[in-house]
C-alpha positions as CSV (number, residue, x, y, z in Angstrom):
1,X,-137.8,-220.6,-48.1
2,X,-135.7,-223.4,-48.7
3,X,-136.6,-225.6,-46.2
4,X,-140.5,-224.9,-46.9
5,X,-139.9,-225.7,-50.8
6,X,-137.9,-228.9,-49.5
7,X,-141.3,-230.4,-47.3
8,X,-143.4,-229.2,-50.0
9,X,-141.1,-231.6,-52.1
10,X,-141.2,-234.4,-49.6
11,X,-144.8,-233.8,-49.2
12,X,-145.8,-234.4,-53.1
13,X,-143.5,-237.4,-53.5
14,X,-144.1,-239.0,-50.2
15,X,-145.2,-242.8,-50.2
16,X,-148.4,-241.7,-49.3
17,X,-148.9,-239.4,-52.5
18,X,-147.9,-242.5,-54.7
19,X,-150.7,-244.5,-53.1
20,X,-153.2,-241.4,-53.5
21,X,-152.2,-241.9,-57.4
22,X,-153.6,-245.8,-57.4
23,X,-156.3,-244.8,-55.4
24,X,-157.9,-242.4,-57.6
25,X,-157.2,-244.2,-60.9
26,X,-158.5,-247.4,-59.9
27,X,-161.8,-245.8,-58.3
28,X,-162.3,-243.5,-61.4
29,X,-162.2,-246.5,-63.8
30,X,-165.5,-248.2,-63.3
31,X,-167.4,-244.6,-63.0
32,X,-165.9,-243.6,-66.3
33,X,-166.8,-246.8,-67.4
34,X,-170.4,-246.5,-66.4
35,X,-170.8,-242.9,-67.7
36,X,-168.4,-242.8,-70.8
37,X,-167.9,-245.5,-72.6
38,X,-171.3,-247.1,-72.1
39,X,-173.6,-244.1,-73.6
40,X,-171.3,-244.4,-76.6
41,X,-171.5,-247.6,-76.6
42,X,-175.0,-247.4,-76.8
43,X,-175.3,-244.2,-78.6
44,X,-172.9,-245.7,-81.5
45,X,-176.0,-248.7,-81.3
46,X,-178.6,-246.4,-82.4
47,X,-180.4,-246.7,-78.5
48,X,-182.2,-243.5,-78.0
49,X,-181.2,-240.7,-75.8
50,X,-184.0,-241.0,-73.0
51,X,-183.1,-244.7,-72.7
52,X,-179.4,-244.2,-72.9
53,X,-180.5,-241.2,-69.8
54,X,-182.2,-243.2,-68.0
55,X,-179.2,-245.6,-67.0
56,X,-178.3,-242.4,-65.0
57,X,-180.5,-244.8,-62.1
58,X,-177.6,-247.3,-62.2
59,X,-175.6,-245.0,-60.1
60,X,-178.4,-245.5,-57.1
61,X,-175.9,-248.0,-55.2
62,X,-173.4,-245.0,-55.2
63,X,-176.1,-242.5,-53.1
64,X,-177.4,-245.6,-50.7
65,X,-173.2,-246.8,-50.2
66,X,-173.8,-245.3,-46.4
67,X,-176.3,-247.9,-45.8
68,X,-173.4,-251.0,-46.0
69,X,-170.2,-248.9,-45.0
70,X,-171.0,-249.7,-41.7
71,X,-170.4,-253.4,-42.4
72,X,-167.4,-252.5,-44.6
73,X,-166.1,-250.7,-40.8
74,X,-166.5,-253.5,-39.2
75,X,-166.1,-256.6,-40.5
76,X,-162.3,-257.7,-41.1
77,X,-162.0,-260.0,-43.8
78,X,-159.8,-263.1,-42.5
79,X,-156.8,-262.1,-45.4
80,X,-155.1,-258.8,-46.1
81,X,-156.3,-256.7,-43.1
82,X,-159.7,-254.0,-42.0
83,X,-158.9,-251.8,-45.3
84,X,-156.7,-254.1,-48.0
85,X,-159.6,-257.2,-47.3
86,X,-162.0,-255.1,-48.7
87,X,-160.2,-253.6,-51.3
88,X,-159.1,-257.1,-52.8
89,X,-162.8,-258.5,-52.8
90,X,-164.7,-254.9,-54.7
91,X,-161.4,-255.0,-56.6
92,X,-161.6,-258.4,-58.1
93,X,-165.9,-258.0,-58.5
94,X,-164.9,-255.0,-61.1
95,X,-162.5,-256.7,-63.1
96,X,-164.5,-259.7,-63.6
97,X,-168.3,-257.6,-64.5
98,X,-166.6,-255.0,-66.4
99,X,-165.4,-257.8,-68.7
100,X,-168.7,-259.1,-68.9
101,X,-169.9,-256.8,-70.9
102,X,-168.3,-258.7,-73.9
103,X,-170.9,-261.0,-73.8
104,X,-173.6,-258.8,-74.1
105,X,-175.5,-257.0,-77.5
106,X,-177.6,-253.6,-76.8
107,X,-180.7,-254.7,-78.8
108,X,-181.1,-258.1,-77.4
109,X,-179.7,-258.0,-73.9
110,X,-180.7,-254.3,-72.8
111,X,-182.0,-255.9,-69.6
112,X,-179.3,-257.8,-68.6
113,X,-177.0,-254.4,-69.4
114,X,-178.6,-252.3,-67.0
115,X,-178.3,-255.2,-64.4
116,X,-174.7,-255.6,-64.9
117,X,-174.3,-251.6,-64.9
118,X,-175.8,-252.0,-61.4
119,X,-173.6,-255.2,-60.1
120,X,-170.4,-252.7,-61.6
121,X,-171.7,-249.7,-59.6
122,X,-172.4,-251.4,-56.3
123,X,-168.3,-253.0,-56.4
124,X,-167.5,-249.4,-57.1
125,X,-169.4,-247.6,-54.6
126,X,-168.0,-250.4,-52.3
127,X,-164.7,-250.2,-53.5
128,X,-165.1,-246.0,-52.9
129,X,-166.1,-246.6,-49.3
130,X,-162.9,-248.6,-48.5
131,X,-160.9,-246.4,-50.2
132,X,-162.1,-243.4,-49.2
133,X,-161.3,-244.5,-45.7
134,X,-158.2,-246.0,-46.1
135,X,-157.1,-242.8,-47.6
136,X,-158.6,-240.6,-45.1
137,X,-156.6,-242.6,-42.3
138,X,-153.0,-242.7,-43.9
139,X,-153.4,-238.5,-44.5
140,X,-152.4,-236.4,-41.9
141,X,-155.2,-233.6,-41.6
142,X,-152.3,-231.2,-43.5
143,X,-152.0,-232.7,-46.1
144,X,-155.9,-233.6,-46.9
145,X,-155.8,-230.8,-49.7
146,X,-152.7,-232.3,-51.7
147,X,-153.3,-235.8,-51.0
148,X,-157.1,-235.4,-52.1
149,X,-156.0,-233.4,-54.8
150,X,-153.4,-235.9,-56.3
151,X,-156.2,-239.0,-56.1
152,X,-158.9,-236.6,-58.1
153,X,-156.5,-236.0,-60.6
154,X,-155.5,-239.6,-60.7
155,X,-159.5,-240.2,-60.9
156,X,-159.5,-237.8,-64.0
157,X,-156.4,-240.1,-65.5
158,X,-158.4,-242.6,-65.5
159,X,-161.1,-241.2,-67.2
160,X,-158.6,-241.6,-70.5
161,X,-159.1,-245.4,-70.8
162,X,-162.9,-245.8,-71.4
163,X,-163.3,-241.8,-72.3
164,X,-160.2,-241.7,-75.1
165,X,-158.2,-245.3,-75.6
166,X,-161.5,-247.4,-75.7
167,X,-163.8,-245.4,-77.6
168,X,-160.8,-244.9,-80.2
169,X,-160.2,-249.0,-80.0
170,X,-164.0,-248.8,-80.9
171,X,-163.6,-247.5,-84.1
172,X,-160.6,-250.2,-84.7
173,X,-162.0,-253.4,-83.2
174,X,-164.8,-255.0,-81.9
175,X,-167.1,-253.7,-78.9
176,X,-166.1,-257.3,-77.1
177,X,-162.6,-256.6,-77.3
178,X,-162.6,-253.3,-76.3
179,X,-164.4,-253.9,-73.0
180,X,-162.2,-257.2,-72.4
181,X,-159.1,-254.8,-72.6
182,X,-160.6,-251.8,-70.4
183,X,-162.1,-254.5,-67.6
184,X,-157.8,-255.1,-67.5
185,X,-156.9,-251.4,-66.3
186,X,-158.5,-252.7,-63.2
187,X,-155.0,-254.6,-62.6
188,X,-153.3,-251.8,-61.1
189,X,-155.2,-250.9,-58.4
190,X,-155.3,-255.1,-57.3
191,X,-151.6,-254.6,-57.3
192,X,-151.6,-251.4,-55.0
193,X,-153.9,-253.3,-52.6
194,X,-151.6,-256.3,-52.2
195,X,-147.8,-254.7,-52.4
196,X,-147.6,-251.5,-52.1
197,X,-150.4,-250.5,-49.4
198,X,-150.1,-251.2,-45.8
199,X,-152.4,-251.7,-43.9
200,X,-153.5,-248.8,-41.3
201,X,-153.5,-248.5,-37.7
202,X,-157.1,-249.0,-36.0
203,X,-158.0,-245.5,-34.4
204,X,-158.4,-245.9,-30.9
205,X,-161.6,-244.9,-31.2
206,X,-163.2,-246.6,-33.1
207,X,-166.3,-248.5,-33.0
208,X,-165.7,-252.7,-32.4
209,X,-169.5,-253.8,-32.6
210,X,-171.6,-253.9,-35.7
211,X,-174.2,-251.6,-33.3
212,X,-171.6,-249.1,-32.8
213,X,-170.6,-248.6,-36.3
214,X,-174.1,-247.6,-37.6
215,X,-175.2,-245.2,-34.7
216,X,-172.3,-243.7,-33.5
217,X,-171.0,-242.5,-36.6
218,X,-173.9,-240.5,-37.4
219,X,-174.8,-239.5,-34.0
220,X,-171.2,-237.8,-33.4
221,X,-171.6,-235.8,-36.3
222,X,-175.0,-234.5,-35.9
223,X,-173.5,-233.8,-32.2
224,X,-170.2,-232.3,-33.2
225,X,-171.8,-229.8,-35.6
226,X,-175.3,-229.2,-34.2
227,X,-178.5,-229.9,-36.0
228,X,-178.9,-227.1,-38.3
229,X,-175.0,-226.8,-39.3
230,X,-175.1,-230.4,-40.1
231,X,-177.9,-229.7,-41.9
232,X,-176.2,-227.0,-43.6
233,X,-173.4,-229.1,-44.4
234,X,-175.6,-232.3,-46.1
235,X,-177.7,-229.3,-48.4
236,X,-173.7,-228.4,-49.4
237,X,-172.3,-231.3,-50.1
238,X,-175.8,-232.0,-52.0
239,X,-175.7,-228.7,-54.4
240,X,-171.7,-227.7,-54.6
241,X,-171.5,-230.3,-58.4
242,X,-175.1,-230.0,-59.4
243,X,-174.8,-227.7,-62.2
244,X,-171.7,-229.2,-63.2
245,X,-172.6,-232.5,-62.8
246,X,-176.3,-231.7,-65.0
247,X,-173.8,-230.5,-67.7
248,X,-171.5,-233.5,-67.8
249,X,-173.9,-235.8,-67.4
250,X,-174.6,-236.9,-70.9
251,X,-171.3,-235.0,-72.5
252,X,-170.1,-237.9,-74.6
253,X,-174.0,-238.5,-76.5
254,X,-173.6,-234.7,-77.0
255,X,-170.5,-234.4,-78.6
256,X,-171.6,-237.2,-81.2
257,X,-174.9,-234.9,-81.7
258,X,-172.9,-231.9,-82.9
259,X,-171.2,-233.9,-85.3
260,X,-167.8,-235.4,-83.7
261,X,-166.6,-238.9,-84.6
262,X,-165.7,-241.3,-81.7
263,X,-162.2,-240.4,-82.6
264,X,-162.8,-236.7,-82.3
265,X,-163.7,-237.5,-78.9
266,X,-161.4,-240.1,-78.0
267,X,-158.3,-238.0,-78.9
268,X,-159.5,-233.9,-78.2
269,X,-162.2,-234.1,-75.9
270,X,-160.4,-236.3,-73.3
271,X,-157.2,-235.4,-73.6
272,X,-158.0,-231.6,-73.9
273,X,-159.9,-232.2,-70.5
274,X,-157.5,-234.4,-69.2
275,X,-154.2,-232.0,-68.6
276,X,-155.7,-229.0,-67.9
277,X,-157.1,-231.0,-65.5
278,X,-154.0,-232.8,-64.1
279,X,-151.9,-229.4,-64.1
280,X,-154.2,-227.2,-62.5
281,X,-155.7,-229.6,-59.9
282,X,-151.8,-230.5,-59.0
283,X,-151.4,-226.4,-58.8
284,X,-154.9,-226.7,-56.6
285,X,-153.5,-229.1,-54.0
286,X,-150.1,-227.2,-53.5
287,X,-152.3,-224.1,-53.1
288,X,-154.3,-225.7,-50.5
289,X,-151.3,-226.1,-48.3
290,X,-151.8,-222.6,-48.4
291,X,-154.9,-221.0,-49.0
292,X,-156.4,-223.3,-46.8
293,X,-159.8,-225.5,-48.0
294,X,-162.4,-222.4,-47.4
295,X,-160.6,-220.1,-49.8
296,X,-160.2,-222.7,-51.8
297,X,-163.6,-223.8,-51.9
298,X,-164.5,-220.6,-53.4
299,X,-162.1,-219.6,-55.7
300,X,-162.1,-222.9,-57.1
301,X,-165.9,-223.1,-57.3
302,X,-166.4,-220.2,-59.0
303,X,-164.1,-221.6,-61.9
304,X,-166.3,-224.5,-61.7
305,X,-169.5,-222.7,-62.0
306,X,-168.3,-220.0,-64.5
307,X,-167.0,-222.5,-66.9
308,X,-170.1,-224.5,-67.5
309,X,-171.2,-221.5,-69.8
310,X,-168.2,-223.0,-72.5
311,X,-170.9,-225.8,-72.9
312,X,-173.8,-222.9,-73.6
313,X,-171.1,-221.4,-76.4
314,X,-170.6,-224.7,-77.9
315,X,-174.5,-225.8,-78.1
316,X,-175.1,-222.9,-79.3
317,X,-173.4,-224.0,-82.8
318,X,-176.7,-226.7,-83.6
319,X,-174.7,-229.3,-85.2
320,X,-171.1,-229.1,-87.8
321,X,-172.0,-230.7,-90.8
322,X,-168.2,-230.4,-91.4
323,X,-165.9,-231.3,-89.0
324,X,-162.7,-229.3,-89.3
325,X,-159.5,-227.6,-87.2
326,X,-162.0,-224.9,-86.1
327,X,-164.4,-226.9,-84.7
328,X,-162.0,-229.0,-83.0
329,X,-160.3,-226.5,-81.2
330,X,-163.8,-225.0,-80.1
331,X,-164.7,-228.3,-78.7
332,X,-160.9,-228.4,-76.9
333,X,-161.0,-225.1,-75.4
334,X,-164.9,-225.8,-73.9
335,X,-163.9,-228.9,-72.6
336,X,-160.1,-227.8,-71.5
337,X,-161.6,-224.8,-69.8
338,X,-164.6,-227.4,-68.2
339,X,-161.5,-229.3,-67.0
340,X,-159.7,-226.9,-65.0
341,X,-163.0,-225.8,-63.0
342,X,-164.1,-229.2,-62.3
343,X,-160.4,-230.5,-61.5
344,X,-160.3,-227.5,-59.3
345,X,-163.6,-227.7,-57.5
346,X,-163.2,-231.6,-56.8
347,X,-160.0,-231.5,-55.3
348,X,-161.4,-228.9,-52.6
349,X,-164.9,-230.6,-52.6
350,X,-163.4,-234.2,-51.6
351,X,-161.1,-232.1,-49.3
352,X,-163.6,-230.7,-47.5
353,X,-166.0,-233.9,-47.4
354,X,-162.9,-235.4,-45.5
355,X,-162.1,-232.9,-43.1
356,X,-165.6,-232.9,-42.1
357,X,-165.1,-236.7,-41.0
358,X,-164.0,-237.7,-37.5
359,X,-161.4,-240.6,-38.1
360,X,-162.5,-243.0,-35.7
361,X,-165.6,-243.3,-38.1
362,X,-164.2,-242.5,-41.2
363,X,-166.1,-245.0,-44.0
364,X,-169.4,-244.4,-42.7
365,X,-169.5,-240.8,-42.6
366,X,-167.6,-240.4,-45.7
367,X,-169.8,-242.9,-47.3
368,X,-173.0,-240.3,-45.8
369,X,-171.2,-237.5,-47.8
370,X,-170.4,-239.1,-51.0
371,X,-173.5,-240.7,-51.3
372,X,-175.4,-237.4,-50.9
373,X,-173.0,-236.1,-53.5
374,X,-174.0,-238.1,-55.5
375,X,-177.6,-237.9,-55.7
376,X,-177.7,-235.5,-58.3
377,X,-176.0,-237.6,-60.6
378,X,-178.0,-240.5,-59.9
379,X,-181.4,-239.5,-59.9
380,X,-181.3,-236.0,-61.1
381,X,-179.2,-236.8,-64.4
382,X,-181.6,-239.8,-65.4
383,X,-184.0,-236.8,-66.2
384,X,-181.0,-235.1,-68.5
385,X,-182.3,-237.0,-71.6
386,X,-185.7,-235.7,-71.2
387,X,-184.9,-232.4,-70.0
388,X,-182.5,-231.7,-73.6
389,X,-185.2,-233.3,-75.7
390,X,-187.6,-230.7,-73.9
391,X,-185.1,-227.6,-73.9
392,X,-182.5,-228.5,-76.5
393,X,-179.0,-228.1,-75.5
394,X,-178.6,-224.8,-75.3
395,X,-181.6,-223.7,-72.7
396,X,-180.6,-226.8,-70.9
397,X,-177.2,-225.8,-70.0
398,X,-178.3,-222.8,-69.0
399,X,-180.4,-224.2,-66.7
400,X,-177.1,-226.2,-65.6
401,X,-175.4,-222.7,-64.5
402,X,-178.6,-221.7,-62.6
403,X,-178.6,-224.5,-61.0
404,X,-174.8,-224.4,-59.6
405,X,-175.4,-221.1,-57.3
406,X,-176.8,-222.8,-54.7
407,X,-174.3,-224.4,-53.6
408,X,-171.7,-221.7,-54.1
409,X,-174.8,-219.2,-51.5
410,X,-174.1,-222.0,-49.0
411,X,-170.3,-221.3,-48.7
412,X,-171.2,-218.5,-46.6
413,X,-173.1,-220.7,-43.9
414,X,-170.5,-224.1,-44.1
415,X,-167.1,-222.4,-44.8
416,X,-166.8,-218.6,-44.7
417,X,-163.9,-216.6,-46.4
418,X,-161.6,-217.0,-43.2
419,X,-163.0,-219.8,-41.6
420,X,-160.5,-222.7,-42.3
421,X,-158.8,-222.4,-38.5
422,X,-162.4,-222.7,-37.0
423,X,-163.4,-225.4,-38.7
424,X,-160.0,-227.2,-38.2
425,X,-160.6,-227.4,-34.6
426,X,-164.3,-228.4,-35.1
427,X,-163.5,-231.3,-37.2
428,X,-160.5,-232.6,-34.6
């Protein structure tokens, strides 16, 4: 018992685990950015809710990623190395358009906004794909769950710098300023990339023309798992964060609809997402080393799914003309309860995405699965505006849990109850 608790330790607090941390809060930042603090941004301008939905089509470089990974596998930059090149350059890109936003005013500029939005989501999508791999290639298959687990909850930490400390900074200061001083939280993650990552061994495998890295990674994987399971797998990876990703998809607007101040947000509705978050999805890796990612896939996912109703409870209020202690600890226990399914759910979702990978191809085919999980928050949540004008909140998030059983059917086909062993060997 003691020497299992020990490598559990060792496990958690390895160097590895520490770069998992910088990994997930530098690649969270610029999505948060894109899908927190811009609505309210917007929202706080008066811009209308179908608009402000709309931008949900900013996030298309994030579902066609697959189509440049390949050149992001194999082109080596002439600094830094395969992985840390690429890292450096999307790094930098982010730091320099997030601050652009400074310069920028809603109701004169709305053009060059979305543009920008689009410039910021294309360095992140890049920035994903080289992370994604360089992470996937210092974890040992073992220690996918915890290591996965520790960069979504990382991912979530970050969501407190545009989702909390900006929009509270917004009520203080200037929209300029406040974008300036977020576009700076990118300054982590350039120092990860240049002293505290190294640089990963090339897999034997892997592809060294350009010709090679676009066929071979998808024509390995189609062969590995057969047509139909691949198949199988894509419609997974597709509907497992619809419904909660319909729900989320314009949370912040929503909040300011029932009647919460920027501050009311910034302080309970982050942070009450945020630790339950952190806690449970830290609990979720260690019980990954166990459970294995099939069990987990479930048990987590049904959280997930089930938890989406909180939003159905809350909606269901219209609007507080009075904003008191009650109403703030509704909104914290709908969005701490949110938390803990969704923190759960990722951390065995990403798990699972990079299991299914074969690591002498690992940015391309991750770069197929996250851009197909992404999809629904890219095209299908620019209809979100139109769809709550049409349904009103509450019918709309019911629609939300409908639409999450899907993808929780499909676990039976892509990884059964007691399939984790199986599907170990597959994926080797």
């Amino acid at each position: 018992m003691t020497d299992t608790r020990s490598g559990t330790l060792q496990q958690i607090f390895s160097r590895r685990m520490l770069i998992c941390i910088f990994t997930g809060f530098t690649s969270g930042l610029p999505l948060y950015f894109l899908i927190n603090l811009v609505p309210a941004w917007l929202r706080s301008e008066h811009i209308d809710l179908k608009t402000i939905g709309l931008f949900a089509l900013i996030g298309l470089p994030f579902t066609w990623k697959f189509v440049w990974s390949p050149l992001m596998d194999a082109v080596r930059l002439p600094f830094l190395g395969r992985r840390r090149g690429w890292m450096l350059v999307t790094q930098i890109g982010l730091l320099a358009s997030l601050a652009a936003y400074a310069l920028l005013n809603p109701h004169q500029h709305m053009a060059v906004i979305m543009a920008l939005s689009v410039v910021v989501a294309f360095f992140s999508a890049s920035q994903d794909i080289v992370l994604d791999a360089f992470r996937r290639e210092i974890l040992p298959d073992s220690e996918l769950g915890l290591g996965n687990a520790i960069h979504v909850n990382a991912y979530r930490i970050a969501a407190l710098v545009p989702g909390s400390l900006s929009l509270i900074l917004a009520d203080l200061m200037p929209w300029q300023n406040v974008f300036v001083i977020t576009a700076l939280f990118m300054i982590p993650g350039l120092l990860m990339t240049l002293f505290l990552a190294q640089e990963p061994d090339l897999p034997p495998k892997a592809p060294r023309t350009l010709q090679q890295t676009i066929v071979e990674p998808f024509h390995e994987f189609f062969t590995r798992k057969g047509v139909q399971q691949a198949l199988l797998v894509l419609a997974f990876i597709f509907f497992y964060k619809l419904g909660d990703s319909m729900a989320t998809a314009l949370a912040t607007p929503f909040y300011l609809d029932m009647g919460y101040s920027k501050t009311d947000i910034g302080l309970i509705a982050k942070n009450a997402g945020l630790w339950p978050a952190v806690i449970f999805g830290i609990i979720g890796g260690i019980w990954m080393l166990k459970l294995g990612i099939n069990k987990a896939l479930w048990l987590f996912g049904l959280v997930q799914w089930v938890t989406i109703l909180g939003f159905v409870w809350l909606a269901s209020y219209q609007h507080f003309e009075v904003i008191g202690m009650s109403e703030r600890v509704i909104l914290a226990v709908v969005i701490g309860a949110e938390a803990v399914g969704v923190g759960l759910g990722t951390a065995a979702f990403v798990a699972y995405m990079a299991r299914e990978t074969n690591p002498a191809f690992t940015a391309t085919q991750l770069a197929l699965f996250t851009s197909l999980s992404a999809v629904p928050r890219t095209f299908i949540n620019a209809t979100t505006g139109y769809l709550i004008e049409w349904l009103g909140y509450v019918d709309f998030f019911w629609l939300c849990f409908f639409l999450a059983a899907p993808g929780m059917l499909l676990l039976f086909k892509v990884a059964p109850w007691n399939g984790d062993k199986v599907d170990s060997k597959t994926a080797a």
